[in-house]
C-alpha positions as YAML, in Angstrom:
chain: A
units: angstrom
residues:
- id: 1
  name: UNK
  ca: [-44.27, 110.45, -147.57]
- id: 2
  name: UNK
  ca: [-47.67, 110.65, -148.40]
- id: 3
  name: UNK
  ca: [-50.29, 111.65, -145.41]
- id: 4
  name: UNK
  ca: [-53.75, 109.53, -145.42]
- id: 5
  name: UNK
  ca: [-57.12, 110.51, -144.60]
- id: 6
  name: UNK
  ca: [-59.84, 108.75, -142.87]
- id: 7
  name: UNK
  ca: [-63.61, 108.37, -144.26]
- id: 8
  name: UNK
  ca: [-64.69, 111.36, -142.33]
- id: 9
  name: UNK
  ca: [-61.84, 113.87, -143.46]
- id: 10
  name: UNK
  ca: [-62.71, 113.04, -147.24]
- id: 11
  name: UNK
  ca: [-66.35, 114.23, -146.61]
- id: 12
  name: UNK
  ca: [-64.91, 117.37, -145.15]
- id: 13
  name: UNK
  ca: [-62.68, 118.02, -148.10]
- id: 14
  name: UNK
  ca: [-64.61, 116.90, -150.88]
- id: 15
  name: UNK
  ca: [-68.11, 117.96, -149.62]
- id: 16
  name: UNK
  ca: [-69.48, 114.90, -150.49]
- id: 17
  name: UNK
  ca: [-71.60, 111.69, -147.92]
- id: 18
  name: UNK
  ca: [-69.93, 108.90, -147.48]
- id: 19
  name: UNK
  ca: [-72.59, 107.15, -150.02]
- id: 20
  name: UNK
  ca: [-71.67, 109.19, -152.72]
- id: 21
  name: UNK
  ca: [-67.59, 108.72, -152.11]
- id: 22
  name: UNK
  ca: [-68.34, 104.45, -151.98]
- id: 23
  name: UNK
  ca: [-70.54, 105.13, -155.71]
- id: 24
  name: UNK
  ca: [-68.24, 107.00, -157.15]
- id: 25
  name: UNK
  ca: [-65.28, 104.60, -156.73]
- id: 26
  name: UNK
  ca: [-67.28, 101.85, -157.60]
- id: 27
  name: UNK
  ca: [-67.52, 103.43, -160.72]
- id: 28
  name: UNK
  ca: [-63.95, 103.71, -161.27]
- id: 29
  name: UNK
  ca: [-63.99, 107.87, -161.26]
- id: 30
  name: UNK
  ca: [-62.39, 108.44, -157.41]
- id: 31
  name: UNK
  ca: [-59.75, 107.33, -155.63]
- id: 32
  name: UNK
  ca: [-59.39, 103.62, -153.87]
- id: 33
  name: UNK
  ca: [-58.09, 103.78, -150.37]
- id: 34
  name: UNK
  ca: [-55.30, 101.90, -148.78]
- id: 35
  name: UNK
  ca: [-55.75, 98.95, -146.18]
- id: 36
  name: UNK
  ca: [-53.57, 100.35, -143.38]
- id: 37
  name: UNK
  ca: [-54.46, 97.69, -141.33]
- id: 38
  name: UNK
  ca: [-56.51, 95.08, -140.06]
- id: 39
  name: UNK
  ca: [-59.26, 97.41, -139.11]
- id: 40
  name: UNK
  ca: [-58.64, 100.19, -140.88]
- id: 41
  name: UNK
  ca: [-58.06, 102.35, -144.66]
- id: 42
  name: UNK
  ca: [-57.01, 105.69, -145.91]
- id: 43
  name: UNK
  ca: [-57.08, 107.92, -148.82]
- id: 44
  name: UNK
  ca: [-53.88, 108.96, -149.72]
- id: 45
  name: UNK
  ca: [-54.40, 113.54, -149.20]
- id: 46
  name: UNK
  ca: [-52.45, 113.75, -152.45]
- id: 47
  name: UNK
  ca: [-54.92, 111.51, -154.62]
- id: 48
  name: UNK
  ca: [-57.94, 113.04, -153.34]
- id: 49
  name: UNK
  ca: [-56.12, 116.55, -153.64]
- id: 50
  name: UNK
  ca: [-55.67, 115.81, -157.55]
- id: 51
  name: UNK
  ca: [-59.59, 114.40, -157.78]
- id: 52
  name: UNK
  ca: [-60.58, 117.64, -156.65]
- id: 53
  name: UNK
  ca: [-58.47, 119.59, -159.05]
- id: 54
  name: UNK
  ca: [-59.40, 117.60, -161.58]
- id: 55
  name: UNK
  ca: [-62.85, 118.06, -161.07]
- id: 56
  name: UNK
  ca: [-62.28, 121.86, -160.88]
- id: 57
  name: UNK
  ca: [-60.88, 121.59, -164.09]
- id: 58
  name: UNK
  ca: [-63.14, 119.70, -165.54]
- id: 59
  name: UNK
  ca: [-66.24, 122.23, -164.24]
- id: 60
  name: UNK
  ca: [-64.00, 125.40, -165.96]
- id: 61
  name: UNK
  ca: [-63.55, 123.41, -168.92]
- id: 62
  name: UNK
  ca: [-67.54, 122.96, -169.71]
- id: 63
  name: UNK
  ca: [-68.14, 125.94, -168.52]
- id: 64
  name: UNK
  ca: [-66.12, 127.78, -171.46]
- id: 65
  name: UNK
  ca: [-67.57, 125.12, -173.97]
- id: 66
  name: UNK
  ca: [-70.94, 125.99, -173.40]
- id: 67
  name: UNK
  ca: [-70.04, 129.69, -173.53]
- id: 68
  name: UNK
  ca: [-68.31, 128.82, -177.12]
- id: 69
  name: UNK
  ca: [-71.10, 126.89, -178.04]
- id: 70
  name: UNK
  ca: [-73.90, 129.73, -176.79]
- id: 71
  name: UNK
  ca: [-74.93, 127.20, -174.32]
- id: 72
  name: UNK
  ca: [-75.51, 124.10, -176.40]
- id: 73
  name: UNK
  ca: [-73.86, 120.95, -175.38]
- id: 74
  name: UNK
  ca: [-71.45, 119.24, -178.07]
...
């Protein structure tokens, strides 16, 4: 079973405002979270575990382009 975390938590992990969490999933690049109630959502800790290894990846992976590429973006 998959744990969920509140509004608040995500800022902690991610290290990102509430404002930028909303703009990023409007545009489609972080994860939705789940109505758990009337009053209440939740992001599910695995999705928003896999955002932020994917956006460690992601960081590594330009980071050893631009050292190919002597610091010239492709």
């Amino acid at each position: 079973m998959d744990a969920f975390l509140s509004i608040k938590q995500v800022c902690h992990y991610t290290s990102l405002s509430k404002t930028t969490i909303y703009r990023k999933m409007a545009e489609g690049i972080f994860p939705c979270p789940h109505q758990l109630g009337a009053n209440r959502v939740g992001w599910s800790a695995q999705a928003v575990e896999n955002w932020i290894e994917g956006t460690k990846a992601k960081k590594l992976l330009r980071a050893v382009n631009l050292t190919r590429n002597n610091g010239e973006t492709e």
